[in-house]
N, C-alpha and C positions, 0 to 999 in steps of 0.2 A: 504494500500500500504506500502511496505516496502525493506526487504532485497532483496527480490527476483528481484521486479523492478528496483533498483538501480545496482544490481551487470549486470540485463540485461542489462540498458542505457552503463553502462562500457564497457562491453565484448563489444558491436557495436563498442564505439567506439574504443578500442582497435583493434579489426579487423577489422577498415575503417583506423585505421592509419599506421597496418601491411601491409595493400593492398596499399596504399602509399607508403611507402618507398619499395616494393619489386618493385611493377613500378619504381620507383623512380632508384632501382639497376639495374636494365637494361635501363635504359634513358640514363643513364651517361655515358653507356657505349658505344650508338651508335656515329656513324659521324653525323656530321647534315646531309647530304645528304639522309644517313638511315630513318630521319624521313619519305620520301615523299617513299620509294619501296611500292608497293604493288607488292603480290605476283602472281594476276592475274586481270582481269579484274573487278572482282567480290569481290575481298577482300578489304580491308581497310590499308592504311599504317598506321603508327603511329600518324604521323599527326592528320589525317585523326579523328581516335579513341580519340585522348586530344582532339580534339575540339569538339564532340561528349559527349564525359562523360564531361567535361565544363559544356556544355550548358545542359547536362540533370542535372546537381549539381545544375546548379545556378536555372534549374524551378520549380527540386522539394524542394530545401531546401529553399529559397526565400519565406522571411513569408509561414514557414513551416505546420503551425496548422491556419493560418487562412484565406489559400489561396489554388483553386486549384493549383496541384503539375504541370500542364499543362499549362505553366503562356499564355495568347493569346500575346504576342511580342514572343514567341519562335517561330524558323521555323525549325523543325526538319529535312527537309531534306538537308535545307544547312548545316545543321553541317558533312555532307556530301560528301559537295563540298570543293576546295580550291580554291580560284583564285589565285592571287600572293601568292606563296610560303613566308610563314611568317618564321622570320628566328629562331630559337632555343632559345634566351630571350623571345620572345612573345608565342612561344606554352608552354614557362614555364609560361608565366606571366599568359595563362590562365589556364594551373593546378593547379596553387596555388589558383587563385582567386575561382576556384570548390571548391578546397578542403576548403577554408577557410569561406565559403556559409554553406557547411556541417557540418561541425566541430562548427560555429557559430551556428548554430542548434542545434546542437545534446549539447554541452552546455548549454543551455535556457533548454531544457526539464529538466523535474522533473518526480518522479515515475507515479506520480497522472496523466502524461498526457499519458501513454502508451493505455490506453483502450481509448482514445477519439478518434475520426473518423474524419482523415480528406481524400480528394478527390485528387482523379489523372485521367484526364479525366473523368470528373465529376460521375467518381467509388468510393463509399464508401468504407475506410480501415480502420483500427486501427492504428494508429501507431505504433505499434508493425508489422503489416504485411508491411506497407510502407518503415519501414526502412528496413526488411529483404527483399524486392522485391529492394529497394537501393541497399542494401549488394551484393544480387546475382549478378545485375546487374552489380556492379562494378569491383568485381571478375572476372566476364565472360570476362568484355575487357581488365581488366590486364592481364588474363590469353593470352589474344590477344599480349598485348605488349609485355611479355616476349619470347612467341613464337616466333614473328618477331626477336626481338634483339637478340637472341638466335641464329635464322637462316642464320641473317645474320653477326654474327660476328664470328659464325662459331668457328675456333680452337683458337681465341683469345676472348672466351667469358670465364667469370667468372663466376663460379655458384653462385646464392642466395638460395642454398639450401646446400644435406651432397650430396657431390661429390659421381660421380659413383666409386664403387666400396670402400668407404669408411664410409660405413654405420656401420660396426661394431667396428671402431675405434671410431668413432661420439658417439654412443652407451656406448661406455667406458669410454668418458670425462664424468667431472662432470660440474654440468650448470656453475659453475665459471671457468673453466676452459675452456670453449664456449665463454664466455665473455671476459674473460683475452684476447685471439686472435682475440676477435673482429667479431666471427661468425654472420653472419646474422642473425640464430634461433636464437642462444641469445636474441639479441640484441628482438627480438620481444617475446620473454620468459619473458624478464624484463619488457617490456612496461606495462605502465599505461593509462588507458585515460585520 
Protein backbone atom coordinates (compact mmCIF):
# COMPACT_ATOMS: atom_id res chain seq x y z
CA UNK A 1 0.00 0.00 0.00
CA UNK A 2 1.09 3.26 -0.78
CA UNK A 3 0.91 6.59 -2.93
CA UNK A 4 -1.83 5.49 -4.69
CA UNK A 5 -4.07 4.67 -1.58
CA UNK A 6 -3.32 7.74 0.23
CA UNK A 7 -3.76 10.27 -2.49
CA UNK A 8 -7.39 8.10 -2.97
CA UNK A 9 -8.29 8.51 1.07
CA UNK A 10 -7.43 12.58 0.12
CA UNK A 11 -9.26 13.03 -3.17
CA UNK A 12 -12.77 11.44 -0.96
CA UNK A 13 -12.03 13.51 1.39
CA UNK A 14 -11.50 16.50 -0.59
CA UNK A 15 -14.65 15.98 -2.44
CA UNK A 16 -16.84 15.17 0.75
CA UNK A 17 -15.69 18.54 1.97
CA UNK A 18 -16.32 20.31 -1.69
CA UNK A 19 -19.86 18.67 -1.44
CA UNK A 20 -20.16 20.48 1.85
CA UNK A 21 -19.47 23.78 1.43
CA UNK A 22 -21.26 23.87 -2.06
CA UNK A 23 -24.42 22.67 0.04
CA UNK A 24 -23.27 24.80 2.58
CA UNK A 25 -23.41 27.98 -0.50
CA UNK A 26 -26.84 27.41 -1.08
CA UNK A 27 -28.19 26.81 2.61
CA UNK A 28 -27.02 30.20 3.45
CA UNK A 29 -28.60 31.49 1.10
CA UNK A 30 -32.29 30.29 1.79
CA UNK A 31 -35.08 31.92 4.36
CA UNK A 32 -35.71 29.58 6.94
CA UNK A 33 -39.17 29.00 5.71
CA UNK A 34 -37.25 27.67 2.29
CA UNK A 35 -36.19 24.90 4.35
CA UNK A 36 -39.72 23.11 4.60
CA UNK A 37 -41.06 23.99 0.34
CA UNK A 38 -41.38 21.00 -1.31
CA UNK A 39 -41.98 21.17 -4.69
CA UNK A 40 -44.69 18.43 -4.81
CA UNK A 41 -46.08 15.92 -3.14
CA UNK A 42 -43.58 13.51 -3.92
CA UNK A 43 -40.40 15.56 -3.41
CA UNK A 44 -38.37 16.38 -0.50
CA UNK A 45 -37.61 19.81 0.92
CA UNK A 46 -34.42 20.75 2.29
CA UNK A 47 -35.31 19.87 5.55
CA UNK A 48 -36.41 17.01 4.70
CA UNK A 49 -32.97 15.97 2.80
CA UNK A 50 -30.23 17.31 6.09
CA UNK A 51 -32.18 15.15 8.17
CA UNK A 52 -31.98 12.27 5.77
CA UNK A 53 -28.12 12.43 4.76
CA UNK A 54 -27.70 13.13 8.99
CA UNK A 55 -28.96 10.17 9.70
CA UNK A 56 -27.46 8.17 6.72
CA UNK A 57 -23.73 9.80 7.85
CA UNK A 58 -24.15 9.09 11.40
CA UNK A 59 -25.14 4.95 10.34
CA UNK A 60 -22.74 4.43 7.88
CA UNK A 61 -19.69 6.38 9.31
CA UNK A 62 -20.44 5.31 13.01
CA UNK A 63 -17.79 2.76 13.80
CA UNK A 64 -17.13 2.62 10.36
CA UNK A 65 -14.96 -0.79 9.80
CA UNK A 66 -16.38 -2.56 12.55
CA UNK A 67 -19.95 -2.19 12.39
CA UNK A 68 -22.73 -2.79 9.83
CA UNK A 69 -23.07 0.79 7.88
CA UNK A 70 -27.10 -0.03 8.73
CA UNK A 71 -26.76 0.67 12.45
CA UNK A 72 -30.52 -1.21 13.97
CA UNK A 73 -31.50 2.23 16.16
CA UNK A 74 -31.72 3.98 12.44
CA UNK A 75 -35.22 4.31 11.06
CA UNK A 76 -34.92 5.40 7.70
CA UNK A 77 -38.07 6.21 6.98
CA UNK A 78 -38.50 8.88 9.58
CA UNK A 79 -35.76 10.71 8.22
CA UNK A 80 -38.46 11.32 6.02
CA UNK A 81 -40.85 12.74 8.16
CA UNK A 82 -40.84 16.10 10.04
CA UNK A 83 -43.03 16.63 12.81
CA UNK A 84 -42.49 20.13 14.46
CA UNK A 85 -40.77 22.07 12.08
CA UNK A 86 -37.10 22.39 13.64
CA UNK A 87 -35.85 25.74 13.37
CA UNK A 88 -32.46 26.46 11.00
CA UNK A 89 -29.73 26.07 14.23
CA UNK A 90 -30.96 22.42 14.72
CA UNK A 91 -31.03 21.32 10.99
CA UNK A 92 -27.58 22.89 11.14
CA UNK A 93 -26.60 21.29 14.29
CA UNK A 94 -27.51 18.02 12.42
CA UNK A 95 -25.37 18.69 9.30
CA UNK A 96 -22.53 19.28 11.19
CA UNK A 97 -23.00 16.49 13.43
CA UNK A 98 -23.13 14.02 9.69
CA UNK A 99 -20.54 15.64 8.51
CA UNK A 100 -18.40 15.43 11.59
CA UNK A 101 -19.21 11.37 11.99
CA UNK A 102 -17.65 11.24 8.36
CA UNK A 103 -14.99 13.37 8.35
CA UNK A 104 -14.05 11.57 11.89
CA UNK A 105 -14.00 8.52 9.72
CA UNK A 106 -12.49 9.07 6.90
CA UNK A 107 -9.48 10.44 9.31
CA UNK A 108 -8.89 7.04 11.32
CA UNK A 109 -8.40 5.29 7.82
CA UNK A 110 -5.12 4.48 6.66
CA UNK A 111 -4.07 3.15 3.16
CA UNK A 112 -3.98 -0.59 4.45
CA UNK A 113 -7.68 -0.29 5.22
CA UNK A 114 -9.19 0.54 1.62
CA UNK A 115 -9.28 -3.25 0.59
CA UNK A 116 -10.90 -4.42 3.80
CA UNK A 117 -14.75 -5.23 3.74
CA UNK A 118 -16.94 -3.82 5.75
CA UNK A 119 -21.07 -4.25 5.48
CA UNK A 120 -24.01 -2.11 4.61
CA UNK A 121 -27.17 -4.18 5.18
CA UNK A 122 -25.40 -6.86 5.83
CA UNK A 123 -23.67 -6.55 1.87
CA UNK A 124 -20.13 -7.20 1.79
CA UNK A 125 -17.89 -3.89 0.35
CA UNK A 126 -14.44 -2.63 0.29
CA UNK A 127 -14.04 0.28 1.60
CA UNK A 128 -13.17 1.71 -1.29
CA UNK A 129 -16.74 0.98 -2.81
CA UNK A 130 -18.44 2.06 0.40
CA UNK A 131 -17.07 5.28 0.46
CA UNK A 132 -17.72 5.86 -3.24
CA UNK A 133 -21.47 4.45 -2.96
CA UNK A 134 -21.18 7.47 0.35
CA UNK A 135 -19.65 10.00 -2.22
CA UNK A 136 -22.47 9.34 -4.91
CA UNK A 137 -24.90 9.35 -2.40
CA UNK A 138 -24.15 12.42 -1.15
CA UNK A 139 -23.78 14.36 -4.32
CA UNK A 140 -27.02 13.10 -5.43
CA UNK A 141 -28.88 15.17 -2.47
CA UNK A 142 -26.61 18.03 -2.63
CA UNK A 143 -27.23 18.03 -6.06
CA UNK A 144 -31.15 18.19 -4.55
CA UNK A 145 -30.31 21.15 -2.21
CA UNK A 146 -28.83 23.26 -4.75
CA UNK A 147 -31.74 22.65 -7.11
CA UNK A 148 -34.35 23.80 -4.44
CA UNK A 149 -32.20 26.81 -3.20
CA UNK A 150 -31.77 27.66 -6.76
CA UNK A 151 -35.51 27.55 -7.40
CA UNK A 152 -36.58 29.04 -5.02
CA UNK A 153 -34.45 32.12 -4.69
CA UNK A 154 -34.85 32.40 -8.16
CA UNK A 155 -33.23 36.13 -9.48
CA UNK A 156 -31.76 36.66 -6.11
CA UNK A 157 -29.70 33.52 -6.02
CA UNK A 158 -25.85 33.59 -6.35
CA UNK A 159 -24.14 31.06 -8.22
CA UNK A 160 -21.56 28.47 -6.79
CA UNK A 161 -20.34 27.81 -9.92
CA UNK A 162 -18.65 30.21 -13.44
CA UNK A 163 -21.84 32.32 -14.20
CA UNK A 164 -23.88 31.86 -17.31
CA UNK A 165 -22.43 33.37 -19.93
CA UNK A 166 -19.01 34.00 -18.29
CA UNK A 167 -17.26 30.84 -18.88
CA UNK A 168 -14.62 32.32 -21.14
CA UNK A 169 -13.76 35.07 -18.88
CA UNK A 170 -13.54 32.39 -15.99
CA UNK A 171 -11.34 30.56 -18.43
CA UNK A 172 -8.84 33.52 -18.64
CA UNK A 173 -8.37 34.07 -14.99
CA UNK A 174 -5.49 32.55 -13.43
CA UNK A 175 -6.20 30.01 -10.27
CA UNK A 176 -4.91 33.01 -8.09
CA UNK A 177 -6.80 35.26 -9.56
CA UNK A 178 -10.09 32.93 -8.76
CA UNK A 179 -8.87 33.12 -5.35
CA UNK A 180 -7.92 36.75 -4.89
CA UNK A 181 -12.07 37.37 -5.58
CA UNK A 182 -12.81 34.79 -3.56
CA UNK A 183 -14.48 32.34 -6.39
CA UNK A 184 -16.06 29.23 -5.10
CA UNK A 185 -14.00 26.92 -7.62
CA UNK A 186 -11.06 28.28 -6.16
CA UNK A 187 -11.78 28.02 -3.06
CA UNK A 188 -12.33 24.20 -3.67
CA UNK A 189 -9.06 24.17 -6.26
CA UNK A 190 -7.07 24.82 -3.17
CA UNK A 191 -8.71 22.56 -0.72
CA UNK A 192 -6.98 19.98 1.05
CA UNK A 193 -8.26 17.13 3.10
Amino acid sequence: MGAIETHLLDEIGRQMRGHKRLAEGALAQLKDEDFFVALDPESNSVAILIKHIAGNMRSRFQDFLTSDGEKPDRHRDQEFELGAKPNREELMRWWEQGWSVVFGALDALKPEDLARTVYIRQEPHTVVQALNRALAHYAFHIGQIVFLAKHLRSNEWKTLSVPRGKSEEFNRMSLEERRRIGHPLAKDSAAKS
